[in-house]
PLY file of the C-alpha trace (Angstrom):
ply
format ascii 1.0
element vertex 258
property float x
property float y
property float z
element edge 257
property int vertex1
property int vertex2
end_header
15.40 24.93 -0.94
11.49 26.41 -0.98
9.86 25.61 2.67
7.08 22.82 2.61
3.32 24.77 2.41
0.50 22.83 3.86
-1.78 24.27 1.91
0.22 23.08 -1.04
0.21 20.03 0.65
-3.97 20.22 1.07
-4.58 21.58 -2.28
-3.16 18.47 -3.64
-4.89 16.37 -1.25
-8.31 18.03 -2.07
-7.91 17.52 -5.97
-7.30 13.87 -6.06
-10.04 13.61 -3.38
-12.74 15.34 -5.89
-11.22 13.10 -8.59
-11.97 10.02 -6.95
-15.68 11.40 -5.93
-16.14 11.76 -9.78
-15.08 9.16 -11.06
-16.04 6.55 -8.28
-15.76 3.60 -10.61
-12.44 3.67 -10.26
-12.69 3.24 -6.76
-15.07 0.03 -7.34
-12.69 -1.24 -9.92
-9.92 -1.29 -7.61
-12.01 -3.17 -5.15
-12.74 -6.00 -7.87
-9.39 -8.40 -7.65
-9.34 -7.92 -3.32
-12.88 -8.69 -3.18
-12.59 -12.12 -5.57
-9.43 -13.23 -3.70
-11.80 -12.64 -0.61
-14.21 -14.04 -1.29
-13.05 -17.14 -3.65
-10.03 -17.83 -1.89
-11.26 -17.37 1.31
-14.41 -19.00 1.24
-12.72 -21.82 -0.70
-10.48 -22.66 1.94
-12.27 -21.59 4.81
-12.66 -24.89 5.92
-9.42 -26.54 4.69
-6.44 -27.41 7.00
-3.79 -25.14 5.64
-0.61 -25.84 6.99
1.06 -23.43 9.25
-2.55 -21.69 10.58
-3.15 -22.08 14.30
-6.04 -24.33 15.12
-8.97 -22.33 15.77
-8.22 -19.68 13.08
-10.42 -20.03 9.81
-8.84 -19.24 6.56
-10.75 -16.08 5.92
-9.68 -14.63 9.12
-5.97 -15.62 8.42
-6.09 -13.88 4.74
-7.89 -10.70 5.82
-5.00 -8.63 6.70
-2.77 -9.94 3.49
-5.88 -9.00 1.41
-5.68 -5.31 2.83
-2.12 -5.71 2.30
-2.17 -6.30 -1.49
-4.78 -3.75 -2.11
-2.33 -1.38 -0.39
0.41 -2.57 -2.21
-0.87 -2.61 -5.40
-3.27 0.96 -5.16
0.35 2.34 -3.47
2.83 1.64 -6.45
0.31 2.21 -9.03
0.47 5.81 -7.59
3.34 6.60 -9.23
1.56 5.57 -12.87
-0.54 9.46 -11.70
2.15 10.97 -11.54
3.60 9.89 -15.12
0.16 11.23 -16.38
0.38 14.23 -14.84
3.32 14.53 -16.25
2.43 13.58 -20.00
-0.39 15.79 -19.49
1.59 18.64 -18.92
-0.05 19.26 -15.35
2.69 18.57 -13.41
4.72 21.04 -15.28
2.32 23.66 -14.47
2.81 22.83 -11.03
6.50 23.36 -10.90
6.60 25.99 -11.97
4.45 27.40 -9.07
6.57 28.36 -5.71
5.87 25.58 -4.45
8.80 22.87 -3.39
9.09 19.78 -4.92
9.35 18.25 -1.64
5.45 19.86 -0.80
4.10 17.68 -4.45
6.06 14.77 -3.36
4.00 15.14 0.06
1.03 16.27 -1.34
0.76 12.83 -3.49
1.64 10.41 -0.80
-1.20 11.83 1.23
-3.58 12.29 -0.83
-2.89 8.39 -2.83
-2.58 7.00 0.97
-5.86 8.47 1.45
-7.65 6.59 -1.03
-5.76 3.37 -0.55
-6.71 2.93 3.46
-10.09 3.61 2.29
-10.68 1.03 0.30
-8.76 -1.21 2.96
-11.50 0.09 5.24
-13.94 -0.82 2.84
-12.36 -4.63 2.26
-12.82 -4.77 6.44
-15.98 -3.84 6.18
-16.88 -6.28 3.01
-15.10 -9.14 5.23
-17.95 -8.84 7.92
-20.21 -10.38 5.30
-18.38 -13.29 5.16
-17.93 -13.64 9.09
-14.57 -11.70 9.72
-15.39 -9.99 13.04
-15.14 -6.20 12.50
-12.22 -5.09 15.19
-13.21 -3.10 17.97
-11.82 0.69 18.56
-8.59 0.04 19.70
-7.47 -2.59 17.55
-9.27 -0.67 14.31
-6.90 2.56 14.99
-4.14 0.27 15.72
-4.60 -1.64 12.37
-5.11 2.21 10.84
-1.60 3.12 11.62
-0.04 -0.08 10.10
-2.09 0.27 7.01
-0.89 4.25 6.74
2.88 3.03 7.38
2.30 0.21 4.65
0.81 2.77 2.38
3.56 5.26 2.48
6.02 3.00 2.25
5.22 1.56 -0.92
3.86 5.45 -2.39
7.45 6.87 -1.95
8.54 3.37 -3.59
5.88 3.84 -6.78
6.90 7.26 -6.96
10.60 7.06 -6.59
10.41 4.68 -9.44
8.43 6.85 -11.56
10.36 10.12 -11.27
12.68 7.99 -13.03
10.88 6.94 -16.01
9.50 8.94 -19.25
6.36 7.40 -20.15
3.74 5.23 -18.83
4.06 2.72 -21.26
7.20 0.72 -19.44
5.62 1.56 -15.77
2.97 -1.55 -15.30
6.44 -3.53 -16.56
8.65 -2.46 -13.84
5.66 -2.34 -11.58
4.79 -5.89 -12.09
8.45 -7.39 -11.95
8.59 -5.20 -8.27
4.90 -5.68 -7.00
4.92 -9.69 -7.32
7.79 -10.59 -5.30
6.90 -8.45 -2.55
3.39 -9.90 -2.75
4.42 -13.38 -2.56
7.31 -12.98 -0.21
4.70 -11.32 2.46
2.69 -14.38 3.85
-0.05 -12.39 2.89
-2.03 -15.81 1.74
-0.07 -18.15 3.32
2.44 -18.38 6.37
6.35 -17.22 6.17
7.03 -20.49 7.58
5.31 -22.47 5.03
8.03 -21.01 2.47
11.04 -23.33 1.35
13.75 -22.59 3.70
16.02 -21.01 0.95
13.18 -18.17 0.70
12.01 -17.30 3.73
15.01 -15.16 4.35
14.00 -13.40 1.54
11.05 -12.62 3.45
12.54 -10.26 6.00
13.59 -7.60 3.31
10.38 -7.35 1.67
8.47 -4.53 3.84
4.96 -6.03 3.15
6.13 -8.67 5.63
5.90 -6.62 8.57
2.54 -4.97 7.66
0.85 -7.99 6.87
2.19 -9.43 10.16
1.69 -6.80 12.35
-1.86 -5.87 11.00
-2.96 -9.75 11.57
-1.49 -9.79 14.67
-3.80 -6.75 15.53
-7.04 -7.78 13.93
-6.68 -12.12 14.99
-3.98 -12.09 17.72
-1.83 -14.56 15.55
1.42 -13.36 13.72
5.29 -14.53 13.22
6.87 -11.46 15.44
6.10 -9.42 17.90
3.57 -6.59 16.67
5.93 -3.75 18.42
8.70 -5.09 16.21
6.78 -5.37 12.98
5.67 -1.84 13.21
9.49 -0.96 13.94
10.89 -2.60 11.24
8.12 -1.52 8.72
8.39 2.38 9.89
12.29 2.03 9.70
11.60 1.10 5.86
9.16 3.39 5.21
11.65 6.14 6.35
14.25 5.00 4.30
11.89 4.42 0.88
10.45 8.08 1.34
14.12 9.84 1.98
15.18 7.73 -1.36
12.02 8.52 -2.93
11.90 12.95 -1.94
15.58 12.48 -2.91
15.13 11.08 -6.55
11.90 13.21 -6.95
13.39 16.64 -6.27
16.56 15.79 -8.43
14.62 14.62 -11.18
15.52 16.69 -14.18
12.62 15.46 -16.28
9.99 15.66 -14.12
7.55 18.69 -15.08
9.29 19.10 -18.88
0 1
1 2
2 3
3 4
4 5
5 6
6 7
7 8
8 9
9 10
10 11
11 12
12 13
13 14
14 15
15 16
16 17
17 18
18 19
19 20
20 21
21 22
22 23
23 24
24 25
25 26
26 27
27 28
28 29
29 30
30 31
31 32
32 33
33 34
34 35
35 36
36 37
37 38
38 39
39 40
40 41
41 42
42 43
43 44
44 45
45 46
46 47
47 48
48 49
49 50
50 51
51 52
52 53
53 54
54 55
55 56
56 57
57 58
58 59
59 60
60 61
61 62
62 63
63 64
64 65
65 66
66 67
67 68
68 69
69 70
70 71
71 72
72 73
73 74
74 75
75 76
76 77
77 78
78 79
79 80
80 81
81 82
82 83
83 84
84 85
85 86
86 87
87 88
88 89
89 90
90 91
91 92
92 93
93 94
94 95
95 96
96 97
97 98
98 99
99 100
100 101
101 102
102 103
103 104
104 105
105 106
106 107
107 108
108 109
109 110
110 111
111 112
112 113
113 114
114 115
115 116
116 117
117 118
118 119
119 120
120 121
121 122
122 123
123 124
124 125
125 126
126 127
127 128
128 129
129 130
130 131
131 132
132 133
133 134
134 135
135 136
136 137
137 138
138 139
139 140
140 141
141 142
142 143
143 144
144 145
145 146
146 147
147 148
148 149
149 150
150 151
151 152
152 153
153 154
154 155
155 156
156 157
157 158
158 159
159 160
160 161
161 162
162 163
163 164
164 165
165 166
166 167
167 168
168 169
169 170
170 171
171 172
172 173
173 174
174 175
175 176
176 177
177 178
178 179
179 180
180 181
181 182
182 183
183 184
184 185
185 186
186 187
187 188
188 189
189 190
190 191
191 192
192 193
193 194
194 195
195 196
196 197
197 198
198 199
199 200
200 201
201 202
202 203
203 204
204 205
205 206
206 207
207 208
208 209
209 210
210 211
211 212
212 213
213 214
214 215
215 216
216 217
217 218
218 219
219 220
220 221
221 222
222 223
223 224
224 225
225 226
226 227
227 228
228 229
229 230
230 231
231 232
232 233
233 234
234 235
235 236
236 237
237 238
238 239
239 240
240 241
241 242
242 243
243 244
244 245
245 246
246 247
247 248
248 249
249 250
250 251
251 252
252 253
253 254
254 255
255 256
256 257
C-alpha cells in the first residue's frame, strides 16, 4: 500500500481551490436555493407559532443551522458528481497513475470539497445577520466550525463512496436525489424531530444530518433535542464509519481512473 503524501494531499486541495476562484459563479449558484429557503421560509414564518419551537425563539433563528445543514449536505454528495468528471475526462486517470495512493486522492477530495462547502456555510451565517440572526461569538463560531467540518466529511466520503461505484454522471443526480431527500427531511433541519409522526422519528436517529443540525443549533441558539456532547459523538462515530466504507470502496474500485 503507497504511504499518504501531504503534498499530494495539498496539491489537490490547491487545484479545486483555484477552480472555485475562477469560476466563482459556481460558488454564487450554490448559494441560490439556501439563501431563498432563508430568506422566504424564514422570513415567512418568522412570526408564526410553529409547533415544537421554544417560546422566545423566532423561526429564522430555529432554521439557521438546518439551512447550513442542507447546503452541506447537498454541496457534500454532489462532490462525488467531480469526481465522475474527472473521471470521464480522463484526469483522474492521469492521476493514478502517478505514485501517489489512492487513499492520498480520496483525502485530497474530501478536503479540498469540505473546504468549499463550510465556506459557503460561513457565508449563509454571515447572509443570516441581514435578516437578524445574531452572528455567534468566538467560541461558539469555532464550535459550530467543527460540527459543520464533521457534517461535511461525513456526507463527502458518502458522495464519493457512491460514485466510485458508478460509470457515468448521467445516473448520479438519480441516486443522489433518492439518498439526499430523506436525509434532508429526516434531520429537523426546518422543523423539530418531535413534530414528526411517531412511526418516523425513529427513523431520525440513523440519518447523520440529525446530529449536525442538532448539535450546530444547539451551539449557535442554545436549543436542541440532545445533548450537544452527544450529537457531536454520534455524528463523528458516523463520519468514521462513512469515510472507512468510502477509502475502502474507492481504493478497490477497478474502474476508477480507466
Amino acid at each position: 500500500m503507497k504511504p499518504i503524501k501531504i503534498k499530494a494531499i495539498y496539491i489537490i486541495w490547491l487545484r479545486e481551490m483555484r477552480r472555485i476562484w475562477r469560476f466563482k459563479s459556481e460558488l454564487i449558484g450554490s448559494l441560490v436555493m439556501p439563501v431563498m429557503f432563508l430568506v422566504f421560509l424564514g422570513l415567512g414564518l418568522n412570526g408564526a407559532a410553529v409547533p415544537g419551537i421554544p417560546r422566545g425563539v423566532s423561526y429564522i433563528d430555529f432554521i439557521m443551522a438546518g439551512v447550513i445543514g442542507m447546503t452541506l449536505l447537498f454541496n457534500s454528495m454532489f462532490g462525488g458528481m467531480d469526481l465522475l468528471w474527472e473521471k470521464e475526462m480522463g484526469f483522474l486517470k492521469e492521476v493514478m497513475v502517478s505514485p501517489v495512493s489512492r487513499l492520498s486522492i480520496f483525502i485530497g477530495k474530501v478536503v479540498a470539497s469540505s473546504t468549499t462547502s463550510i465556506i459557503e456555510s460561513v457565508m449563509i451565517l454571515l447572509l443570516g445577520m441581514l435578516l437578524g440572526f445574531k452572528f455567534p461569538d468566538f467560541g461558539r463560531f469555532m464550535l459550530t466550525l467543527m460540527f459543520m467540518l464533521v457534517t461535511s466529511f461525513t456526507f463527502l466520503g458518502l458522495g464519493l463512496a457512491i460514485s466510485s461505484r458508478m460509470k457515468d454522471t448521467q445516473g448520479f443526480p438519480v441516486v443522489m436525489n433518492f439518498v439526499i431527500f430523506p436525509l434532508f427531511f429526516l434531520s429537523g433541519a426546518f422543523y423539530p424531530v418531535e413534530a414528526l409522526p411517531g412511526i418516523l422519528r425513529p427513523l431520525c436517529y440513523f440519518d447523520p444530518l440529525t446530529y449536525g443540525v442538532d448539535g450546530m443549533r444547539a451551539v449557535l441558539i442554545g436549543v436542541s433535542s440532545m445533548p450537544p456532547i452527544l450529537d457531536f459523538a454520534v455524528l463523528s462515530l458516523f463520519c468514521l464509519a462513512i469515510i472507512l466504507i468510502g477509502v475502502h470502496l474507492f481504493e478497490t474500485g477497478s474502474d476508477i481512473g480507466n
